[in-house]
N, C-alpha and C positions, 0 to 999 in steps of 0.2 A: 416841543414837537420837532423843529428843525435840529435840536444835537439827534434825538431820537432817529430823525431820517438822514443824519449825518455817520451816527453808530451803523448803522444798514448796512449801507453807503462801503463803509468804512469794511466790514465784515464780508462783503461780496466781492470787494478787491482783493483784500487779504486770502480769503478762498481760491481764487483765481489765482494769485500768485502760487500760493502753495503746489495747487493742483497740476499749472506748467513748470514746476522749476523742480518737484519732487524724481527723488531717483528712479530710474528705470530695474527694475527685478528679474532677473532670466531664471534662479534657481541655481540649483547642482548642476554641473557638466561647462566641460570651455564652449563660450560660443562665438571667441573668434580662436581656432587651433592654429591656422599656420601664421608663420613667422612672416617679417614684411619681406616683400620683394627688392632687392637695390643691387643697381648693377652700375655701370660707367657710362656716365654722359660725356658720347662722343659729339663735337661737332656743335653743341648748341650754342645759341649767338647769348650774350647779355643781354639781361630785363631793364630796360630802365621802368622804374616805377618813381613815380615820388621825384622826390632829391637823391636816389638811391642807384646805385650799379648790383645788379643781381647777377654774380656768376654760379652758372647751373653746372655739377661735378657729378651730381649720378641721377636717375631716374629714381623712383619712390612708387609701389605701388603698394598700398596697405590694408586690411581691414583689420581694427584694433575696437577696444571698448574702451570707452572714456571711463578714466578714475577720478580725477581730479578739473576741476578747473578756475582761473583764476584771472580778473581783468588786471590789468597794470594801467596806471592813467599820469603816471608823470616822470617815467624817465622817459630815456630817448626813443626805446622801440616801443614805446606807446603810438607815437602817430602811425605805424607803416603795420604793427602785430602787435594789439592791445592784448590780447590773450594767450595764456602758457596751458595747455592743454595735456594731462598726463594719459597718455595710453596703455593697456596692456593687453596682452593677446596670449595664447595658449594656456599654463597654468594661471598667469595672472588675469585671466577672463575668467574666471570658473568661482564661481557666487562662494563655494566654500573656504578656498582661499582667501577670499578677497574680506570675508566676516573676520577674519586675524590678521588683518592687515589695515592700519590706519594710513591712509597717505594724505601729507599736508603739502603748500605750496609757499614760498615766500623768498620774497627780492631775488627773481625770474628760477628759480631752482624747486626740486622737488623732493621728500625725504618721507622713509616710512617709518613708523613704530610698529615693532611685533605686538598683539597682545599675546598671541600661542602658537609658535612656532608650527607652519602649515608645508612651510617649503623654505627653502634654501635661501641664505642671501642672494648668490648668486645669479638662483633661480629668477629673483626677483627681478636684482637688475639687467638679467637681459631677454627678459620678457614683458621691458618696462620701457619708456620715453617722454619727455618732455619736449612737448615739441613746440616752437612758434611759427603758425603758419602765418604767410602773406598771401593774403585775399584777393583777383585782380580784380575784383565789383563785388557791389554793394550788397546783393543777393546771395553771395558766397557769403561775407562778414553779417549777415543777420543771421544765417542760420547758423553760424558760429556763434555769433554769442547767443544765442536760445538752445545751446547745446545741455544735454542734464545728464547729468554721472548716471552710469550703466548704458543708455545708445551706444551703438554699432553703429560706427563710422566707416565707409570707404572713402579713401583719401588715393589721386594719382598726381603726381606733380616731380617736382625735381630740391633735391638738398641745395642748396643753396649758400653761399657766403656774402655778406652783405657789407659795399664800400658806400658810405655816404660823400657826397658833394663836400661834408664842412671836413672829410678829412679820416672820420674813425671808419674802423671795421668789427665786423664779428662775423667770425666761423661758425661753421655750423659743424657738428658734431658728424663724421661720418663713419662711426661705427658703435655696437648695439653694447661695448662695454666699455665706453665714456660714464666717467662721472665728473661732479663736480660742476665747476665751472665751464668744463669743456661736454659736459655732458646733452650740452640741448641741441635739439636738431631744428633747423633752420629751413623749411619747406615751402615755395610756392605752388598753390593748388591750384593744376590744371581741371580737375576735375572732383566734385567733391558731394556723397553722398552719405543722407543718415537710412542707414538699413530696417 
């Protein structure tokens, strides 16, 4: 009797996960078209957050649909941005594209496989980002990480470059045709909603 109300149990969790973590579906048509907003941050002071110096280099205004997402739990920007969040907006929002297009995530980077060629490389990559936001409260970092491939994100904050206390840094990527290493962009969210 108790494995029997332990199986239940067990099937009502499992349900529930499924049911919060499964992708979001728009269909045919882009449903984020324009491109982000980023201009020059004049005049903003440094974030300290953390053990961290946050210099702010442009403003960020975006709406994008999540493609990808991925937690990090042991290198260094795991304490400050545990999550690598891949966005796309115009043709890379648009359900039909996105069915020929596989994107994966691994050791803070993001890469696609065609299965059938829909659009351009290029297309791809600059209507694409990886980005690691930094959270300034708790409420911001939970609905991030309860974020699920296909939500429409608005995201306002600032690009950021990141100097820790023990010494290192990372850049953050400020333009849309970075790849690689240099390719992620580095954001603290002033303001952040799922549409």
């Amino acid at each position: 009797m108790v494995k029997h109300i332990f199986f239940i149990l067990l099937m009502i969790a499992g349900g529930y996960y499924f049911w919060n973590t499964r992708p979001v579906v728009h269909g045919p048509g882009e449903v984020t078209p324009n491109e982000p907003l980023q201009e020059q941050a004049y005049g903003v002071k440094k974030i300290d957050f953390k053990d961290l110096k946050l210099s702010p280099f442009a403003k960020i205004d975006l709406e994008a649909r999540v493609l990808s997402k991925k937690k990090y739990y042991e290198d260094r920007e795991a304490t400050f941005a545990p999550y690598d969040i891949v966005l796309g907006w115009g043709p890379m929002s648009d359900e039909r594209n996105l069915e020929q297009i596989l994107i994966k995530q691994s050791d803070r980077y993001y890469y696609w496989e065609m299965i059938q060629p829909s659009i351009g490389i290029q297309e791809i990559r600059t209507h694409t980002a990886n980005i690691r936001f930094i959270t300034p409260d708790k409420e911001i970092s939970d609905r991030l990480a309860n974020l699920r491939i296909g939500q429409v994100i608005q995201v306002k904050g600032y690009l950021v470059d990141v100097k820790s206390t023990q010494g290192w840094t990372i850049k953050s990527s400020s333009k849309r045709t970075d790849s690689g290493k240099e390719g992620t962009e580095i954001i603290w969210i002033n303001d952040f909603n799922i549409m």
